[in-house]
C-alpha positions, 0 to 999 in steps of 0.5 A: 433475732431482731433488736428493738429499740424503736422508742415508737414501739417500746411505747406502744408496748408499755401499758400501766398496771392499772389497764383493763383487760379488755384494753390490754386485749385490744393494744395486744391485737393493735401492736401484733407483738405478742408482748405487753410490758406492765410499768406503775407509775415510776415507769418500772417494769412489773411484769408482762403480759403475752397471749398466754397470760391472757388466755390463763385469766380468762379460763379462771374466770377473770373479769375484763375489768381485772387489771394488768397487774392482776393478770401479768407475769410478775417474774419476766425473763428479761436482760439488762442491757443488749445483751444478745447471748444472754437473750438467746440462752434465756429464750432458748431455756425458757421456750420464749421468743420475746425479751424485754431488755431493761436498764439498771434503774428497771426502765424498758429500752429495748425488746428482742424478737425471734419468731422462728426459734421454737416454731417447730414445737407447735407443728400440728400433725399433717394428718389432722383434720377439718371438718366443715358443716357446710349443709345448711339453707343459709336462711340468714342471707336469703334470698341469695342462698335461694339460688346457690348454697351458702358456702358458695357465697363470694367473698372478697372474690372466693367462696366462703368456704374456700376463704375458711380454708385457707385459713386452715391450710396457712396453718398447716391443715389441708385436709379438709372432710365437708359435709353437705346436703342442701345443694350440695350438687353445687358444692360437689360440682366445684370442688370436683372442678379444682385440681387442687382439692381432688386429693384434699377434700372428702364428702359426707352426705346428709339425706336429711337434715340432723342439726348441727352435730349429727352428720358427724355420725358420718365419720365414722372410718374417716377420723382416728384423731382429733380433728377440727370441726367448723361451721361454714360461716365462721372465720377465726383468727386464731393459732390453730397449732396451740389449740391442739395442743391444749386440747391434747394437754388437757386431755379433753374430748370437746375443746370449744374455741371461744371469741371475745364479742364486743357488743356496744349498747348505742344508749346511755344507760342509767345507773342507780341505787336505792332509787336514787340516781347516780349518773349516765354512762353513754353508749358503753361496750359489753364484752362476752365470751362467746363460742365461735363455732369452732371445736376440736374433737376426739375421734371416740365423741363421734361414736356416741352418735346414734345413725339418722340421729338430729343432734345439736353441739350443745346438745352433744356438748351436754351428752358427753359432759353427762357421761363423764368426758370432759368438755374445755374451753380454749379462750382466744381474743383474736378476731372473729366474724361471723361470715352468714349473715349480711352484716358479718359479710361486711367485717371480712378481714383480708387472710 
């Protein structure tokens, strides 16, 4: 268990309860703690903010403009004083791994840090898993994709596809279904090639061209559990672990991934009302949540997929809320880029 007590990083940690969300979100991301600590304007702890609180505001509807006290929890575990077995016990009761330790006038001094101590509660099954629609013609980034397919695209020295992944296999997912169809000779050739993927990757094949759900007919023999399902354009930076384990918690049979999107506006825009002006605000950021791409699915969606069908995930999204199944959105606000077009190709973070 690390001690914290670097006053640099208390305060980066240390947001007012009059914060936006969206900036809560974005210290979040900037720090890497996993925790914000909410004070008010006497610089007393009110409560804290960890990825979860996030995640439970966004799913009941919260703006990004709600504040930090609106979404913090208002009852943190916390210890006075350095108290290292008192913040064991209570990690170790409660399932947390983050500890603010307060002084006796309710000011933060310090933090206790244990990454490993629960890991093993978000072990995703071995068995799971990813499926990758890498079928498409790539028409955003011609005329490249003329000449190779698109999951064979470089990027930062590796294949698209092979750069999604290893995002998967850091987490524990290595078994990978892909399914191909437009030069899918291409495709085949160089994952055949690789000893590492021989007893790892499995092929469905598209004789022709069934929209972005339909080849899952395919898997039909291949999948008794849930599984992933992921565009070949999509890199997402979020915990896959505690995604299945919503999904599973919710009971859901679609649980779709979703990304926060920052659009910035480059025009001042104009606000009025009744007519009259009231002022300009210059260039500002719009914030959607939006689907990345991503989902994880219940074996049993796969059946309602009719052979050779052309078939979109809205469209099967809707059939399966229509027949009473039930669809959840998992809300992440780690990053994301879209990978298939050339703008997308210039935001690739390093895994």
């Amino acid at each position: 268990m690390r001690e914290i007590r670097d006053p640099d990083i208390l305060a980066n940690i240390q947001v007012p309860d009059y914060m936006s969300m969206i900036d809560v979100i974005r210290r979040m991301n900037e720090t890497s703690m996993q925790i914000l600590v909410v004070i008010d304007s006497e610089k007393s702890v009110i409560g804290v903010i960890t990825d979860g609180d996030v995640r439970r505001a966004l799913i009941n509807g919260l703006d990004f403009s709600a504040r930090a006290r609106e979404i913090c929890n208002t009852s943190p575990k916390t210890v006075v004083g350095f108290q290292t077995e008192e913040a064991l016990k209570l990690m170790e009761g409660y399932q947390i791994i983050r500890i603010p330790v307060i002084d006796n006038q309710n000011h933060l001094i310090g933090l206790y840090k244990y990454e490993q101590l629960f890991a093993h509660y978000q072990h995703l099954p071995s068995s799971v898993k990813v499926v990758i629609m890498a079928g498409g013609k790539g028409t955003r980034l011609r005329p490249i994709t003329d000449i190779i397919p698109k999951a064979l695209i470089p990027v930062r020295g590796k294949p698209m596809i092979e750069m999604i992944m290893e995002a998967f296999c850091v987490q524990g997912l290595s078994k990978f279904i892909l399914s191909v169809n437009y030069k899918k000779e291409f495709i085949k050739a160089y994952f055949n090639s690789r000893d590492e993927y021989v007893d790892s990757v499995v092929f469905i094949e598209e004789e022709d061209y069934l929209g972005t759900a339909g080849s899952l007919h395919l898997l039909s023999g291949l999948v008794d559990e849930a599984f992933f399902l992921t565009n070949c354009d999509i890199l997402v930076r979020a915990d896959y672990s505690k995604a299945f384990h919503y999904h599973k918690s919710e009971a859901n049979d679609i649980t779709v991934i979703g990304g926060l999107k920052r659009i910035p506006v480059p025009y001042g825009i104009v606000k009025m009302e009744d007519g009259q002006f009231l002022g300009i605000e210059e260039k500002p950021e719009l914030h959607y949540m939006v689907n990345t791409g991503v989902y994880i699915i219940e074996p049993g969606v796969v059946q309602r997929i009719s052979k050779n069908e052309f078939l979109d995930m809205p469209n099967l999204i809707r059939r399966v809320i229509d027949s009473e199944g039930k669809v959840g959105i998992y809300p992440t606000h780690e990053d994301w880029v879209d990978i298939g077009s050339w703008a997308g190709l210039k935001e690739v973070p390093e895994i």
